[in-house]
C-alpha positions as CSV (number, residue, x, y, z in Angstrom):
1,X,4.7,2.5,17.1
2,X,3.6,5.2,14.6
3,X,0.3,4.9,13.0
4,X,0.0,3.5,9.7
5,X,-2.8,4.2,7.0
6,X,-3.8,1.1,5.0
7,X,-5.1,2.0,1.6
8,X,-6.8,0.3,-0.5
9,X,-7.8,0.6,-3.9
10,X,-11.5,-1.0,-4.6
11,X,-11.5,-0.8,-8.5
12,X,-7.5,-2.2,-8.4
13,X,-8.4,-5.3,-6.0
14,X,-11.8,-5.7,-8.5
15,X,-13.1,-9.1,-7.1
16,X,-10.6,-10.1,-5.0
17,X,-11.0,-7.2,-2.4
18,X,-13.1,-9.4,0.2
19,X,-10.2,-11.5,0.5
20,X,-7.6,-9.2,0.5
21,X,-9.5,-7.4,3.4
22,X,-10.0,-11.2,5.1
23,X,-6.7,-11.3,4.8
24,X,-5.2,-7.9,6.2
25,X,-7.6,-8.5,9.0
26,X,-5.9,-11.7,9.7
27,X,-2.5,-10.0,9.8
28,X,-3.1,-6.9,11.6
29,X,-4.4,-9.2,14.4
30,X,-1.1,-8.5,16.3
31,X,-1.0,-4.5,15.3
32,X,-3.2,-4.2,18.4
33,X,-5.0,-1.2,16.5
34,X,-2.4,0.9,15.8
35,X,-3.7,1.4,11.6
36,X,-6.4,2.9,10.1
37,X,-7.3,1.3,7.2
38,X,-9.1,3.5,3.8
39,X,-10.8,1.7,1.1
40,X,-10.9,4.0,-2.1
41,X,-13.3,3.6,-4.7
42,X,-14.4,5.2,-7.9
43,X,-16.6,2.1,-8.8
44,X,-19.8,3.0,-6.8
45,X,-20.6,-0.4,-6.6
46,X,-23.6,-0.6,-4.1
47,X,-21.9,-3.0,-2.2
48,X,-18.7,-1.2,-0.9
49,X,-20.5,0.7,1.9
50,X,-21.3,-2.3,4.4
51,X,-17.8,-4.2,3.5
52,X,-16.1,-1.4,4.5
53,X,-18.7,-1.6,7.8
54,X,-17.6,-4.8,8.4
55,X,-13.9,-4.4,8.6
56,X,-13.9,-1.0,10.2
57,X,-12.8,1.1,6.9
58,X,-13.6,4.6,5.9
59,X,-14.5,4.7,2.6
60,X,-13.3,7.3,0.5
61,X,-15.3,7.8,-2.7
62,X,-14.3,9.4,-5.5
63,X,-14.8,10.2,-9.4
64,X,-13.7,8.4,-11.9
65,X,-10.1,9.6,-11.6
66,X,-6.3,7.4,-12.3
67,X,-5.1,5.4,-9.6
68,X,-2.8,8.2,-9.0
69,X,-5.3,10.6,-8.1
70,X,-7.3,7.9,-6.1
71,X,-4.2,6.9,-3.9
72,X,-3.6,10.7,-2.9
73,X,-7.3,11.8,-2.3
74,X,-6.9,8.7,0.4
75,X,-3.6,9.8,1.7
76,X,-5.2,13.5,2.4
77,X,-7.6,11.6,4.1
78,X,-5.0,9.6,6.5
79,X,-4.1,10.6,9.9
80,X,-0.6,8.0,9.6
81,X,2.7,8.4,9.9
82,X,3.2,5.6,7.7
83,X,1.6,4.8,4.2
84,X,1.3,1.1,3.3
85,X,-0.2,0.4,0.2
86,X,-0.8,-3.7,0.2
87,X,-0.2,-5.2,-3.2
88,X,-1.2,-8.8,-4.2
89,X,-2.7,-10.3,-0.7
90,X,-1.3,-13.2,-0.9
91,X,-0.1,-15.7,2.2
92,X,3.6,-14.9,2.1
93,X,3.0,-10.8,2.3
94,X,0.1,-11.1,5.1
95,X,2.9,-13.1,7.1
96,X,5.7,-10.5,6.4
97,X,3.4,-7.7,6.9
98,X,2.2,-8.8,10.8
99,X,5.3,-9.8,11.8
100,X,7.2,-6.9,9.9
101,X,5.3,-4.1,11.4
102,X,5.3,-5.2,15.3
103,X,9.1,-5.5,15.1
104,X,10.4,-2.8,13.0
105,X,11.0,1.5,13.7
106,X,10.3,3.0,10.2
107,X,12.1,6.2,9.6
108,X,15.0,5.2,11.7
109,X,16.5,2.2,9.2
110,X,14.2,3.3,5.8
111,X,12.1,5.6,4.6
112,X,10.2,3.4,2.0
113,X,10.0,-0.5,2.3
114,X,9.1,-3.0,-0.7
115,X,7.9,-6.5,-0.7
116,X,8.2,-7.9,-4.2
117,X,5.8,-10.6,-5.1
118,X,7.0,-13.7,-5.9
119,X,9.2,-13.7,-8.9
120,X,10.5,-16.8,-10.9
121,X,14.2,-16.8,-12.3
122,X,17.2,-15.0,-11.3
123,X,17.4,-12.3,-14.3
124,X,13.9,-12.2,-14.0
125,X,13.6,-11.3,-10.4
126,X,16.7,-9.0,-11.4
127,X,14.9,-6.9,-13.9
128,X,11.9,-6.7,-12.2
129,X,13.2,-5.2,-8.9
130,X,14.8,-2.5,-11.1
131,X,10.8,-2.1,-12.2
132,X,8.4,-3.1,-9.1
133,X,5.5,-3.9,-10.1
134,X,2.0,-2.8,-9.2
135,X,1.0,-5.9,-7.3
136,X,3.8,-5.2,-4.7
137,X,3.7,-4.3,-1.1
138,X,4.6,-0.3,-0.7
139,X,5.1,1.0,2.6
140,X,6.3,4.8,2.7
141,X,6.8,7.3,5.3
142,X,4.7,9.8,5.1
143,X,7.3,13.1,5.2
144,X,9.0,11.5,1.8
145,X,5.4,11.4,0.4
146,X,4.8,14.4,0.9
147,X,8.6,15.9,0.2
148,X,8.1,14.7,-3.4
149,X,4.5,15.6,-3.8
150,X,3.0,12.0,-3.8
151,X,1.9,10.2,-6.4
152,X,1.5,11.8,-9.9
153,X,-2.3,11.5,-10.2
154,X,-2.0,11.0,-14.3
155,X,-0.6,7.8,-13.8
156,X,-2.6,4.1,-13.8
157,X,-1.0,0.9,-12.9
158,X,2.5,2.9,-12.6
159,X,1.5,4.7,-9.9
160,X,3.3,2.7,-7.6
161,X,6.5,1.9,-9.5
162,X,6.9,5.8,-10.3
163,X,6.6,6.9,-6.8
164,X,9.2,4.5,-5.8
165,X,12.0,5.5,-8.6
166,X,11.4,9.1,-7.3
167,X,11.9,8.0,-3.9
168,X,15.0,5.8,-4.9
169,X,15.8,9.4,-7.5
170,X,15.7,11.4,-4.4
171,X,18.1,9.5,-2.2
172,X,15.3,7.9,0.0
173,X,16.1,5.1,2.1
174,X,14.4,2.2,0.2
175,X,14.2,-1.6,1.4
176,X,13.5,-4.4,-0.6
177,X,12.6,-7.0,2.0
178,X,12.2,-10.8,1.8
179,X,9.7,-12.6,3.6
């Protein structure tokens, strides 16, 4: 199994980081430590220094930047093979995430993977698959990152959703996965 870089965004997960780090720590139980994980932050909240501690993340601190430029400051930072960028930590992606990983051989079947969140209504779910949203699980192989220059660092909130419709522009592999 390849190493994978976890990346976090502190100023994206505002208040709800120290349970979205409870709960990838819960999940990558069964990894058996084959992740790194990187907490980003432009915040400099005083904090962010012994939560990182305590969950065994490098934090990466940076200026006051988009979430763009964040995300690939942390990826030149990242040792992995993979690039998984967890969206809304909520019960249903922790599950698909520490099952997902132990069984699967990215690369092989997909070069990028997505895990929607939760979406209500059948031309709703429709639309917004066209359009992922921010708040989605990304997971991306690192030589496609790289072979279309990563994320464009202008970019907010459509970080995310622009690096995956130049993935799918590019002829990518891309899954949408159910969990």
């Amino acid at each position: 199994m390849p190493l994978s870089s976890v990346i976090l965004d502190a100023r994206s997960a505002g208040a709800k980081l120290p349970r979205n780090l409870v709960s990838f720590e819960q999940a990558a139980r069964r990894w058996q430590g084959i992740y790194e994980l990187l907490l980003v932050d432009d915040t400099g909240d005083h904090r962010l220094p012994a939560l990182a501690q305590r969950y065994r993340a490098t934090l990466l601190s940076c200026g006051s930047t988009p979430l763009g430029s964040r995300l690939n400051a942390a990826v030149r930072a990242s040792r992995g093979e993979l690039l998984l960028f967890p969206g809304l930590a909520d019960r249903r992606a922790m599950n698909w995430l520490s099952h997902w990983l132990v069984e699967i051989e990215p690369g092989e079947q997909w070069d990028a993977a997505i895990l929607p969140v939760r979406r209500h209504g059948w031309l709703r779910r429709w639309w917004l698959l066209q359009r992922p949203s921010p708040l989605d699980t990304f997971w991306v192989v690192r030589t496609w990152f790289e072979r279309i220059g990563g994320f464009d660092p202008q970019l907010g909130s459509d970080a995310l959703p622009d690096l995956l419709e130049r993935l799918r522009a590019c002829q990518a592999r891309v899954s949408v996965e159910t969990a």
